[in-house]
VOGU-650747 format. One line per field, with one value per residue (C-alpha): residue number from 1; chain; z negated, y, x. Coordinates in Angstrom, 3 decimals. Example, Ala and Ser with C-alpha at 12.3 -4.5 7.8 and 13.67 -1.06 7.14 Angstrom:
! VOGU-650747
pos = c(1 | 2)
unit = c(A | A)
up = c(-7.800 | -7.140)
north = c(-4.500 | -1.060)
east = c(12.300 | 13.670)
//
This chain:
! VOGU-650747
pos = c(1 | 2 | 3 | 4 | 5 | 6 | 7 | 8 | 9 | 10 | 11 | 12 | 13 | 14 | 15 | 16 | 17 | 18 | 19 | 20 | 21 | 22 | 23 | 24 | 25 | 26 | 27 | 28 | 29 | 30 | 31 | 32 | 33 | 34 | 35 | 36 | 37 | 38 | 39 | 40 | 41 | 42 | 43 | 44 | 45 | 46 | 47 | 48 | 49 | 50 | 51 | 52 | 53 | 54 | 55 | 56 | 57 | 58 | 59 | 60 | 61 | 62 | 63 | 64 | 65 | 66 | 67 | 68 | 69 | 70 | 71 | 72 | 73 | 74 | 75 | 76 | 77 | 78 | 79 | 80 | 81 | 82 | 83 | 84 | 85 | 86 | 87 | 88 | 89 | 90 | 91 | 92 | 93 | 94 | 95 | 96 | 97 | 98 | 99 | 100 | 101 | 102 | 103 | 104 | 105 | 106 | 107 | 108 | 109 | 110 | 111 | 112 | 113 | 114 | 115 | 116 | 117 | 118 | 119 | 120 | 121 | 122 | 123 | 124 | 125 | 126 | 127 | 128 | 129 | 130 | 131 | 132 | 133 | 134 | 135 | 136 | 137 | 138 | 139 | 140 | 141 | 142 | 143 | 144 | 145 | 146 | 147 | 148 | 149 | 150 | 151 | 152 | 153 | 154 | 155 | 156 | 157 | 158 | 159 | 160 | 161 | 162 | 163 | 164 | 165 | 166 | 167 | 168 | 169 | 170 | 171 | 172 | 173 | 174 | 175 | 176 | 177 | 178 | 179 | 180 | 181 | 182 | 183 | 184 | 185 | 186 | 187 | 188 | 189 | 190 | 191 | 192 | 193 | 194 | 195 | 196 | 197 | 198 | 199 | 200 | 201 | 202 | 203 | 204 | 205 | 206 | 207 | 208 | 209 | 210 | 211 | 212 | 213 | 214 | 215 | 216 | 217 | 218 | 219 | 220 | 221 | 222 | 223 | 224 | 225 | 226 | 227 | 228 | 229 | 230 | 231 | 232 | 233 | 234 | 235 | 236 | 237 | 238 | 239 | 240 | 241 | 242 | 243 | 244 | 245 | 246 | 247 | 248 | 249 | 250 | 251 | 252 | 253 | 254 | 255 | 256 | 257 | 258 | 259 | 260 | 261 | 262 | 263 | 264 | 265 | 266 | 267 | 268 | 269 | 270 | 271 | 272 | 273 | 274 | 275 | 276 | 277 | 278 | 279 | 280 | 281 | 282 | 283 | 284 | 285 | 286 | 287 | 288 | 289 | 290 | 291 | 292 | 293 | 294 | 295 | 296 | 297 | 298 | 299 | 300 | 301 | 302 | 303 | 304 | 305 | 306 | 307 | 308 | 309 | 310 | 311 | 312 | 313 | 314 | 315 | 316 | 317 | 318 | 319 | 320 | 321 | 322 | 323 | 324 | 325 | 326 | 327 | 328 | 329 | 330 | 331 | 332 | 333 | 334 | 335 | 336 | 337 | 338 | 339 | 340 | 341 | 342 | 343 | 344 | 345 | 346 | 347 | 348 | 349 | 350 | 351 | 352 | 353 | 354 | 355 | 356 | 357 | 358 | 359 | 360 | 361 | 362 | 363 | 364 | 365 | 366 | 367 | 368 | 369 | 370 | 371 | 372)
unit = c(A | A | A | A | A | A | A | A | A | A | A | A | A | A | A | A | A | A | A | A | A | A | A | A | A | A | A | A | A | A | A | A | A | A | A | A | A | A | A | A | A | A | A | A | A | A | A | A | A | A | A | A | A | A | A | A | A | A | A | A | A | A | A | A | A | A | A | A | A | A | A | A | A | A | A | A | A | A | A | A | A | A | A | A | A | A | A | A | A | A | A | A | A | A | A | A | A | A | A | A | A | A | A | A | A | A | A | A | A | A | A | A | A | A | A | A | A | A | A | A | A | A | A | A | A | A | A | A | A | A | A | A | A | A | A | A | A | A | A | A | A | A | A | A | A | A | A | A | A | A | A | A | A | A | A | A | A | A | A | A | A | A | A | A | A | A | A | A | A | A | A | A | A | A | A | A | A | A | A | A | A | A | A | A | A | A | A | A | A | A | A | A | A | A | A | A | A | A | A | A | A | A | A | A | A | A | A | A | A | A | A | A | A | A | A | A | A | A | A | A | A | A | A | A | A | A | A | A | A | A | A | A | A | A | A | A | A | A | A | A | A | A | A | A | A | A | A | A | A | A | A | A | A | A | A | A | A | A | A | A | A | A | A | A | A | A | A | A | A | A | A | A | A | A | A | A | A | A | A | A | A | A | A | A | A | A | A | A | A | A | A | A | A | A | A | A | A | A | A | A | A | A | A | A | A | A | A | A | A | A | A | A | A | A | A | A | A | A | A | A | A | A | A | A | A | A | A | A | A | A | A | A | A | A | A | A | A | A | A | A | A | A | A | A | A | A | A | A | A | A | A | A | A | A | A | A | A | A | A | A | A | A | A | A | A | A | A | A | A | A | A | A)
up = c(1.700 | -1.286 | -2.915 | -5.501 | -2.940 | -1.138 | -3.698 | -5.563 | -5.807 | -4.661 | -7.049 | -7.645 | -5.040 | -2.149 | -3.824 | -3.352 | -0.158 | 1.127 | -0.066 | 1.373 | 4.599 | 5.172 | 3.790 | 6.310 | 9.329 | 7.256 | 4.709 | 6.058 | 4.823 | 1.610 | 0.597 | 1.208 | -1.050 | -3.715 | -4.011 | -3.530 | -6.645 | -8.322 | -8.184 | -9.013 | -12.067 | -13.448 | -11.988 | -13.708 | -11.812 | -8.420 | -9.361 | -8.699 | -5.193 | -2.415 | -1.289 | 2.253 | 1.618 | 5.395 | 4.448 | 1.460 | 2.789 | 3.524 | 0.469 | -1.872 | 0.811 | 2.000 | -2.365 | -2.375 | 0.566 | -0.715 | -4.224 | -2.505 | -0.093 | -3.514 | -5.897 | -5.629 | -5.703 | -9.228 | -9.751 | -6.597 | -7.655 | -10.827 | -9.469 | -7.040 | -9.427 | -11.811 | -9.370 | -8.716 | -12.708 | -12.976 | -9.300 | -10.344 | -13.132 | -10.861 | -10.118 | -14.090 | -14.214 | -17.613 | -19.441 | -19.804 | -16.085 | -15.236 | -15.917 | -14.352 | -11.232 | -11.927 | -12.197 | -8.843 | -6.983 | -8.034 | -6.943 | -3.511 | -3.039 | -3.846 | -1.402 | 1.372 | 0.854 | 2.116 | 1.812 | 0.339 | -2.597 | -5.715 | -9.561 | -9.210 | -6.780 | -9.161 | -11.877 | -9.881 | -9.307 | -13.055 | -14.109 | -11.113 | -11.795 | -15.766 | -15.158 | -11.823 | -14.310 | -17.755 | -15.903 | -14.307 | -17.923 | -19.626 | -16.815 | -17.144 | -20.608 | -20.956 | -18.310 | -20.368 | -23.134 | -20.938 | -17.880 | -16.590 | -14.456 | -11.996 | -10.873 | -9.838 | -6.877 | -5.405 | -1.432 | -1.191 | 2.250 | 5.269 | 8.569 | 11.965 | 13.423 | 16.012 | 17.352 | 15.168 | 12.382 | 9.434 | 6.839 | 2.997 | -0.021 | -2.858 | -6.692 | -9.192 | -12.554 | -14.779 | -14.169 | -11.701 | -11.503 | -8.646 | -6.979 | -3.669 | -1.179 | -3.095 | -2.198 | -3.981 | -3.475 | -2.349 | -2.569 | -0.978 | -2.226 | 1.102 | 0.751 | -3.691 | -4.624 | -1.160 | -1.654 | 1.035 | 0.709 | 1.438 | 0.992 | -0.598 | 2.128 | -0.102 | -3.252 | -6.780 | -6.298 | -8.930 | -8.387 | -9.038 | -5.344 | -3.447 | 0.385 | 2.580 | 6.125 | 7.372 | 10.710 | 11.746 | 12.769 | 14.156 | 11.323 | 9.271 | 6.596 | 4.052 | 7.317 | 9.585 | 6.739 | 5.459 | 8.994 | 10.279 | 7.508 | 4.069 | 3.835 | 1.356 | -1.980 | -1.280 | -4.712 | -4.049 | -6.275 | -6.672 | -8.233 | -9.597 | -7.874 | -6.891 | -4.059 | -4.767 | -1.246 | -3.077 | -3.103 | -5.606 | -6.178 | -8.578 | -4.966 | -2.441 | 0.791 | 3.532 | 4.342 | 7.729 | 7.467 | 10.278 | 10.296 | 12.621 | 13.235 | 9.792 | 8.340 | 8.621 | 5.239 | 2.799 | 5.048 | 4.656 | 0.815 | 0.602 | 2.820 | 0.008 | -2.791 | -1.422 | -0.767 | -4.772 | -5.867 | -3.570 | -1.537 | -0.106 | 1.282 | 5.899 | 6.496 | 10.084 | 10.455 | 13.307 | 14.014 | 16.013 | 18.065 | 20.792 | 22.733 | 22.084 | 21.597 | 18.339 | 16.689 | 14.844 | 12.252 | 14.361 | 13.972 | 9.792 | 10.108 | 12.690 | 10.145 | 7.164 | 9.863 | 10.112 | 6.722 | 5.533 | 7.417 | 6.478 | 7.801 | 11.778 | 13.066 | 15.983 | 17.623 | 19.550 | 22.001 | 22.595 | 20.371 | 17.762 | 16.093 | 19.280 | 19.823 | 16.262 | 17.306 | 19.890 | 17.669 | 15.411 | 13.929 | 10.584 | 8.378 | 5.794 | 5.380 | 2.697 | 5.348 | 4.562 | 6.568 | 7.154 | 9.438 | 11.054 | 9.607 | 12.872 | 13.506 | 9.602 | 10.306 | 13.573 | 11.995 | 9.485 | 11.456 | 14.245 | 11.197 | 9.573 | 12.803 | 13.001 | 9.740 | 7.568 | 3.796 | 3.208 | -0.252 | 1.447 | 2.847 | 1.010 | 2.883 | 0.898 | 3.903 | 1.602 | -0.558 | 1.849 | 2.504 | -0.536 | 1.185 | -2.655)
north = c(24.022 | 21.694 | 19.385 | 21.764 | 24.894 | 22.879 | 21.952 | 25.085 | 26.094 | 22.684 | 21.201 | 17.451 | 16.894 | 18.327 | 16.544 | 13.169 | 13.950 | 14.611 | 11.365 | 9.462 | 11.012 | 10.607 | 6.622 | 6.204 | 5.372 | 2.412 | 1.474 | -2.608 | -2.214 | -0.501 | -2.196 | -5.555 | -4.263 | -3.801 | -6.645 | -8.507 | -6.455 | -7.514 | -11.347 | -11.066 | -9.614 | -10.007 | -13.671 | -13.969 | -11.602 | -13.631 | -15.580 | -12.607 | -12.439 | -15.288 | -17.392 | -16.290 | -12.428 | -11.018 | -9.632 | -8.245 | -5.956 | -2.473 | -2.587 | -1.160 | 1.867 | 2.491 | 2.579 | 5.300 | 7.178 | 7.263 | 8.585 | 10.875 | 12.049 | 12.659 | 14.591 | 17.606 | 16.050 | 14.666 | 13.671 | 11.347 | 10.316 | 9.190 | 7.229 | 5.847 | 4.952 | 3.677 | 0.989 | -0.317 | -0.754 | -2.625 | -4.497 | -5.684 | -7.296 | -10.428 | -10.846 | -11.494 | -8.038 | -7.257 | -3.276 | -4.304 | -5.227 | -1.497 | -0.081 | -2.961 | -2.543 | 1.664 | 0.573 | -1.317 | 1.353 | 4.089 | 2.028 | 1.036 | 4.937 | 5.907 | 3.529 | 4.595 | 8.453 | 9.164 | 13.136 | 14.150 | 12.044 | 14.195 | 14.884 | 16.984 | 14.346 | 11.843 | 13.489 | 14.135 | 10.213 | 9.484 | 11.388 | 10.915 | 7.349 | 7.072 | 9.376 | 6.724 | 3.691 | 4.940 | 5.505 | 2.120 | 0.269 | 2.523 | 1.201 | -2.178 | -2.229 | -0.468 | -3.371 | -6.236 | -5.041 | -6.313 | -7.606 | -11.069 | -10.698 | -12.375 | -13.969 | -17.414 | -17.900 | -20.615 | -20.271 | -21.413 | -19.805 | -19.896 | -18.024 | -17.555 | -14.747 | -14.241 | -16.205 | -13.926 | -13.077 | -14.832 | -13.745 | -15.207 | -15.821 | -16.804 | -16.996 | -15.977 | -18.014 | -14.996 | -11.413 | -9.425 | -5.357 | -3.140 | -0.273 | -0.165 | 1.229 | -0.478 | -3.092 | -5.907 | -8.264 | -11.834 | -14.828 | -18.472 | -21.507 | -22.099 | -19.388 | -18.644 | -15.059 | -13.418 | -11.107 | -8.829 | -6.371 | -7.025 | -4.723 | -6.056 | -6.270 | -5.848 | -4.069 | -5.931 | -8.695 | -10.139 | -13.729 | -12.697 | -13.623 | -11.455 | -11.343 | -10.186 | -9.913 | -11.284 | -10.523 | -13.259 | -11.083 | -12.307 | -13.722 | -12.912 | -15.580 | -15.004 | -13.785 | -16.726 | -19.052 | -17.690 | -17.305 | -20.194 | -23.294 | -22.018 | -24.105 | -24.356 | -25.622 | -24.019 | -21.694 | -18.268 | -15.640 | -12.377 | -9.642 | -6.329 | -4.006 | -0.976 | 1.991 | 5.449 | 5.070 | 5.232 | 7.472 | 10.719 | 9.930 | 13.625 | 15.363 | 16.221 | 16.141 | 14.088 | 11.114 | 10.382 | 7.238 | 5.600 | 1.845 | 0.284 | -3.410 | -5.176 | -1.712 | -1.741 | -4.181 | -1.480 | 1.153 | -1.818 | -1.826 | 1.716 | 1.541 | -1.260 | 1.087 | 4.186 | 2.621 | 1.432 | 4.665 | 5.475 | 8.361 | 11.103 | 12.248 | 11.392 | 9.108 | 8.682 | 5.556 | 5.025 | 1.360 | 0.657 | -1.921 | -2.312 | -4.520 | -5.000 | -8.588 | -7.228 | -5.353 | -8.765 | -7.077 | -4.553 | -6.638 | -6.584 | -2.691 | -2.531 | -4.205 | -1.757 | 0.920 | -0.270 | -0.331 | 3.178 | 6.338 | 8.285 | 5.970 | 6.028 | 3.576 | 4.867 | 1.409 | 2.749 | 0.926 | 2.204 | 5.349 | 5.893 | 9.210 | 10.973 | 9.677 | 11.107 | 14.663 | 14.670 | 14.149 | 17.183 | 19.222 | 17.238 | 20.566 | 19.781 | 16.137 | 14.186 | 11.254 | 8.057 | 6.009 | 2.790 | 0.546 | 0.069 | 2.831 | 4.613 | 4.902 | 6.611 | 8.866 | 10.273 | 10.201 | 12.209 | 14.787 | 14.945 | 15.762 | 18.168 | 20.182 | 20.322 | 22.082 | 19.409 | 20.201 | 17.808 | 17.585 | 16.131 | 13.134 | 10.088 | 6.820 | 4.633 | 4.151 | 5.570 | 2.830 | 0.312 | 1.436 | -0.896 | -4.242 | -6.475)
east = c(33.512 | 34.003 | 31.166 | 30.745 | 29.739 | 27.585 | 25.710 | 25.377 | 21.631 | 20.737 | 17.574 | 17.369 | 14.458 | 16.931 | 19.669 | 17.675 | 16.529 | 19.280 | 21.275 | 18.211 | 18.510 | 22.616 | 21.721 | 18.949 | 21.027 | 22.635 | 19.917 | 19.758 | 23.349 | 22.958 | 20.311 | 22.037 | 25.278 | 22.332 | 21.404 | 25.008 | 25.986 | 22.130 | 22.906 | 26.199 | 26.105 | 22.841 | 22.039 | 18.752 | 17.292 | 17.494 | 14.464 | 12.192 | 12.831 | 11.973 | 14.444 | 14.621 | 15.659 | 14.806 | 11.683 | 12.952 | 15.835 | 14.330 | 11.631 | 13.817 | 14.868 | 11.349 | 10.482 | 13.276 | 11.855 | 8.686 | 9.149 | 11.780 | 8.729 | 6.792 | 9.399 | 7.300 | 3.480 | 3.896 | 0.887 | 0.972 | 4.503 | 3.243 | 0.172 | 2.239 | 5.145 | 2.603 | 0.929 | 4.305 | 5.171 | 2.029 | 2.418 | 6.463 | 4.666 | 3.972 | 7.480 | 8.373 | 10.150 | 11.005 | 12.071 | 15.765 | 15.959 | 15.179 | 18.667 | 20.394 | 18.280 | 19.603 | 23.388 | 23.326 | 21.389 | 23.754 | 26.736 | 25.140 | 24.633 | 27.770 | 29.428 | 27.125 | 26.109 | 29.515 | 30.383 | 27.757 | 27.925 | 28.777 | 28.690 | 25.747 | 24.113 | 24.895 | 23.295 | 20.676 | 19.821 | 21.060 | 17.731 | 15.625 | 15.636 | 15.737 | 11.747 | 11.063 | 11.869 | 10.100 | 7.184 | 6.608 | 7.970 | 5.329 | 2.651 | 3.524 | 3.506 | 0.242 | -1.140 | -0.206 | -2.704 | -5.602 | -4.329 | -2.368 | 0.602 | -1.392 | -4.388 | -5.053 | -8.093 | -9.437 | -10.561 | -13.902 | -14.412 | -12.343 | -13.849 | -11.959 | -13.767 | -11.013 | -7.957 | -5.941 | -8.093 | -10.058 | -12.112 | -11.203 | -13.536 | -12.037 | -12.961 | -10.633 | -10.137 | -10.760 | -12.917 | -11.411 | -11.892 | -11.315 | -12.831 | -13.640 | -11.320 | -8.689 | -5.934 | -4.015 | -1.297 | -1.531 | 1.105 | 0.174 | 1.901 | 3.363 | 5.768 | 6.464 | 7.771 | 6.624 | 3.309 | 1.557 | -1.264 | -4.561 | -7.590 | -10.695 | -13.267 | -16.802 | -17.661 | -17.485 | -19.995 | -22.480 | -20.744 | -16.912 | -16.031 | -13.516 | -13.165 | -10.233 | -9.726 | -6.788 | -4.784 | -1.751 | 0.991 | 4.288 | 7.045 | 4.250 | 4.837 | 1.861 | -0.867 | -0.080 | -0.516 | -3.445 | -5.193 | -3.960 | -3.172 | -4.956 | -8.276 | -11.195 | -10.070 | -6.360 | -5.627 | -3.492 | -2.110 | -3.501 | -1.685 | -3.443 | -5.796 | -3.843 | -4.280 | -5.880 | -8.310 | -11.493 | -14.966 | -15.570 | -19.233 | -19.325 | -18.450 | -21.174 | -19.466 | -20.077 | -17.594 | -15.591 | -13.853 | -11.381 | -11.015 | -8.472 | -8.137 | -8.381 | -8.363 | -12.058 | -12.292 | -11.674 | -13.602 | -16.563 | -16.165 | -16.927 | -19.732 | -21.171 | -20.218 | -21.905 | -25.178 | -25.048 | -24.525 | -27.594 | -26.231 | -27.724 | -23.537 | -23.657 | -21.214 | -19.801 | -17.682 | -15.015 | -14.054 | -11.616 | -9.374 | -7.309 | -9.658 | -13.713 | -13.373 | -11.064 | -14.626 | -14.549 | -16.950 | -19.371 | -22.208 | -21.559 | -21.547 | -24.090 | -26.180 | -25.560 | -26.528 | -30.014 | -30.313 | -28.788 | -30.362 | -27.095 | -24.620 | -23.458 | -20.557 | -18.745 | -17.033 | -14.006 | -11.601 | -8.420 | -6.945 | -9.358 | -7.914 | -8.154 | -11.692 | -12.433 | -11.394 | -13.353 | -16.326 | -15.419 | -15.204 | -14.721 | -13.623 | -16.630 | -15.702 | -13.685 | -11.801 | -10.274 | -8.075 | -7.042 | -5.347 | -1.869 | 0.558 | 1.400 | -3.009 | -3.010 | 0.094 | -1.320 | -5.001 | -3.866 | -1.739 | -4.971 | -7.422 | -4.906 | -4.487 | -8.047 | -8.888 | -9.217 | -7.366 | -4.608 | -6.181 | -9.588 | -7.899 | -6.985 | -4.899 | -2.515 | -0.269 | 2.679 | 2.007 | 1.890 | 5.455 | 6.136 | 4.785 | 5.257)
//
């Protein structure tokens, strides 16, 4: 069977998909011949990345994977694409980078899709990826009417609460808006160019301070520095607020929320932001960790449950989405998640098999994919 047969009746989504999946097996290497062709011929654009490219290698695969996973959601694809356009602003990404970033990808794919690389597949990614770019230019352009690139903040507040985790304050030089349940993008000036997500750990505050909670994780440049050498006075880079994990205050159903580990900071943040919108919605909260001495923040959201009848924390050691469906059913709940990506993927699957719509649920682990 030629190309050409095989591909007959093929749309671009399958198309896609399929390229991503034959690439998979070999994406450390395709992604590396991207970004050897990148530098080579458009040099300028190596001072967006960090010097030390380890961390960077399987970004630009796990970007591809996850607009691949949402060709047919569009409306997630564009949200999605859009928080990257306005995210890449940090890096000093400009609109005529866009189509040499395009040119590089399509030549790393062709070298590594193999046999079922084609015209049609081609074509496929020409237009796939002329849509993925004009919506993040558009977003980034449409950002820069009222937004910086970035943020600078100064950390006024350093607390260890465990040996592995700490809870920052820190005060940004301008106003800074987000929503609760949201996430943004954090760069020390130990380590320039390399950002990781962070979730904002309270709702907006009166004083303009924003507070994270940090977990040092192994060759984790940007967490082990912040947990373990950033100090009071010490000024960080934020980049915008971005993530789609946030409460419908016009709905009326009641809330189930899972918080694992450090995931509890956004869970925390919604807590804060239903109480201000004075609630009348239940809201059951799951927190949980590995170990009990890892609740680093039970005593925060043991205090919130004294104060709000409607609120109940469930503190969990060991697997919390199975301890959740035990609780259930949860089929008249709107659920969030958030915590280490393996906790959301099974939380999500446990919920869905129990009878909770796939619409109902909202996580940002996709995006997360996409560590900036």
């Amino acid at each position: 069977m030629t190309n050409a047969q095989r591909d007959e009746g093929l749309g671009d989504a399958a198309l896609i998909r399929r390229t991503l999946e034959y690439v998979s097996p070999v994406a450390d290497e395709a992604t590396g011949y991207f970004y050897a062709l990148l530098f080579l011929h458009h040099p300028h654009t190596r001072d967006m990345f960090p010097v030390a490219m380890d961390t960077q290698r399987d970004r630009l695969f796990k970007a591809l994977l996850a607009a691949g996973l949402l060709l047919e959601e569009p409306d997630r694809l564009t949200a999605f694409l859009r928080d990257l356009g306005r995210g890449h602003r940090k890096y000093g990404t400009r609109s005529p980078d866009y189509p040499a970033v395009g040119q590089c990808l399509l030549a790393a794919l062709a070298r590594y899709a193999g046999e079922v690389w084609s015209p049609r597949t081609e074509a496929a990614w020409v237009r796939a990826y002329a849509a993925i770019s004009q919506t993040m230019i558009d977003a980034a352009e449409e950002d820069a009417l009222r937004n910086p690139p970035w943020w600078l903040a100064e950390i006024v507040s350093h607390e260890a609460r465990t040996t592995d985790v700490a809870v920052l304050i820190v005060r940004p030089e301008q106003p800074y808006a987000f929503t609760p349940g949201q996430y943004t993008a954090i760069e020390t000036p130990w380590w320039p160019r390399v950002w990781r997500h962070y979730s904002f750990a309270t709702a907006p505050r009166a004083d303009g301070l924003l507070s994270f909670h940090v977990r040092a994780v192994p060759a984790g440049w940007v967490s082990t520095s912040l947990v373990r050498r950033a100090r009071p006075g010490d000024v960080v880079r934020l980049g915008p607020p971005l993530g789609s994990m946030t409460v419908d205050h016009t709905a009326a159903s009641d809330l189930l929320c899972l918080g694992g580990g450090t995931g509890i900071a956004p869970i925390r943040a919604m807590v804060e932001d239903v109480a201000r919108h004075g609630s009348h919605r239940e809201m059951q909260v799951f927190y949980g960790a590995r170990r009990e001495d890892d609740l680093y923040d039970l005593e925060n959201l043991r205090r919130f449950e004294r104060a709000y009848s409607w609120l109940t924390v469930h503190p969990v050691v060991g697997a919390l989405p199975e301890a959740v469906s035990r609780r259930g059913p949860w089929t008249e709940y709107d659920a969030y998640l958030a915590g280490p990506p393996p906790m959301v993927r099974s939380g999500v699957r446990i919920l869905t098999e129990g009878g909770v719509p796939a619409g109902a649920i909202r996580h940002d682990d996709l995006e997360h994919l996409v560590r900036d």
